[in-house]
C-alpha angles and dihedrals in degrees: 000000000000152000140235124219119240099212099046107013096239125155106242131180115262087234088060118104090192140022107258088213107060101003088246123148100202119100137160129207111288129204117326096218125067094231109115116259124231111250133182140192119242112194099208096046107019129242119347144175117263099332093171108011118204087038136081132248118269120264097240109178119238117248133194112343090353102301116150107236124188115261110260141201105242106236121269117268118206118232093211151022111266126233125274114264130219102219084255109056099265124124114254115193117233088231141030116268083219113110118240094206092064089044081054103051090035079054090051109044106025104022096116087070096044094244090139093060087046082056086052100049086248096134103155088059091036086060096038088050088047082052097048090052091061087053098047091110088088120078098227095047082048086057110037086054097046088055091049093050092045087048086045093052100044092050082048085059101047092048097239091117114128117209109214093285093066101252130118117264082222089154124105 
């Protein structure tokens, strides 16, 4: 004979004093033949008696220590990385449309003059290069600018030159 507890619907021995699935000491009578009864698991409530009878129990994989754990959907994977975001909503391109070739020949040619940073967008240097220029005739104003130009014109050249919204004129 056996029981059948009140709190989980598990058959339990009548020997047993408590349910070994859930520690509860309410049972009701359980089947009167000895002929094993058909049970299924139900995920959601727990172990019942006949729940769908004429089919089988679900195969419900056993998880960690035996445990039997609902069947899940394994989580999405991206193919792919997704684009770049402005905080609004709006695309924003991971490098600038302007062309480095032209930066490069504006740098060499006219970089004395900073027409290279006006092509950029870069208006606040383009004017303090223009005013170096005019003060060329020291020594020290001459210097610093032909530095700057020769830095200019090496980080045109390794592709590593930012137009005025922060991203790289990569482009030839």
């Amino acid at each position: 004979m056996s029981k059948i507890c009140e709190y989980c619907s598990a058959v339990v021995d009548d020997a047993a004093g408590i349910c070994p699935n859930c520690n509860s000491s309410a049972f009701r009578p359980g089947p009167s033949s000895g002929a094993p009864q058909h049970v299924t698991y139900n995920i959601n409530y727990g172990a019942h008696h006949g729940a769908h009878p004429g089919y089988p129990p679900p195969q419900v994989p056993p998880g960690p220590y035996g445990a039997q754990v609902p069947p899940y959907q394994p989580p999405y994977q991206q193919p792919y990385q997704q684009p770049a975001t402005h905080p609004y909503g709006m695309f924003v391109p991971a490098r600038s449309p302007k062309s480095r070739l032209a930066a490069l020949l504006l740098c060499f040619f006219l970089g004395w003059l900073g027409i290279h940073r006006f092509y950029a967008g870069k208006v606040g240097t383009g004017i303090v290069q223009i005013l170096l220029t005019l003060f060329s005739w020291t020594v020290i104003a001459g210097v610093i600018l032909g530095i700057w130009i020769i830095i200019d014109f090496v980080v045109i050249c390794c592709g590593t030159f930012k137009d005025s919204h922060d991203l790289p004129i990569t482009e030839w």
